[in-house]
C-alpha positions as CSV (number, residue, x, y, z in Angstrom):
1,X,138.2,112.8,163.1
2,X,139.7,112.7,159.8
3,X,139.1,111.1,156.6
4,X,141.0,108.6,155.4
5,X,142.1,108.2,152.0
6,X,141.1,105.7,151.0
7,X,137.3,106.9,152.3
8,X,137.8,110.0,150.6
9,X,138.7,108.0,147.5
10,X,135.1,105.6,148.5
11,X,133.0,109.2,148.5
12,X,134.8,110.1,145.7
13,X,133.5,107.2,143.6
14,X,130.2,107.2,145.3
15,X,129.2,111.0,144.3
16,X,130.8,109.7,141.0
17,X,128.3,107.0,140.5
18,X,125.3,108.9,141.4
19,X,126.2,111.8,139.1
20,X,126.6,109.1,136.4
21,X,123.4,107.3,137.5
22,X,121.7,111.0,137.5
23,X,122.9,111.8,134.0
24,X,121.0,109.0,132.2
25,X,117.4,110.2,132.9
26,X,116.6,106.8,133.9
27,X,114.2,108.4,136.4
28,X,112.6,110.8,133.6
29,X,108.9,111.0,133.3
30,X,108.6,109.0,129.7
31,X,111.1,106.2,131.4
32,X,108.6,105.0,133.9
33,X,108.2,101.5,132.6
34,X,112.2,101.6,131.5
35,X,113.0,97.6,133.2
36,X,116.3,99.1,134.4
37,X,114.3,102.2,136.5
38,X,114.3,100.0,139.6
39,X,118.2,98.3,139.5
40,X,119.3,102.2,138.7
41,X,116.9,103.1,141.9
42,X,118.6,100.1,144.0
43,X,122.0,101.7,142.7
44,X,120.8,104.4,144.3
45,X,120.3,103.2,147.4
46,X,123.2,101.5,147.9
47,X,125.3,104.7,147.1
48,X,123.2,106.8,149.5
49,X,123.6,104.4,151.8
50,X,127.6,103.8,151.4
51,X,127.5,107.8,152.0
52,X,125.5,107.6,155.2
53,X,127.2,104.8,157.1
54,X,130.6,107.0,156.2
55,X,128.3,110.0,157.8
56,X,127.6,108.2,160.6
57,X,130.8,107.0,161.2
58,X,132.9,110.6,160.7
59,X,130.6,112.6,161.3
60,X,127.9,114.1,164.4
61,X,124.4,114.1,163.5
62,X,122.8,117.4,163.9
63,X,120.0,118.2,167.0
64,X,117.4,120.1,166.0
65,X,115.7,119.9,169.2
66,X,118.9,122.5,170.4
67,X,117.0,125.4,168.2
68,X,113.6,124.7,169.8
């Protein structure tokens, strides 16, 4: 199955958003007591999550057990 475009344009802005959330060493070492560490962490989440339902959905899910 194919992506859509307007998926492609959802990723798009999801990798987007964690690269930007990436760039601002919120998640540093000397940031640990930052008070935005945990809503950038939550940001996070709900990207990686966006990304995995769109995985999910496109996508089949690999079987290790094949290899064993």
């Amino acid at each position: 199955m194919e992506l859509s475009a307007e998926d492609k344009s959802q990723i798009r802005e999801v990798l987007d958003r964690i690269e930007e959330i990436l760039n601002t060493d919120i998640f540093d070492e000397g940031n640990h007591r930052h008070p935005l560490v945990r809503s950038a962490f939550i940001d996070l989440i709900i990207c990686l999550d966006d990304l995995m339902s769109k995985v999910k959905h496109y996508c089949k899910k690999i079987d290790f057990t094949d290899d064993v």
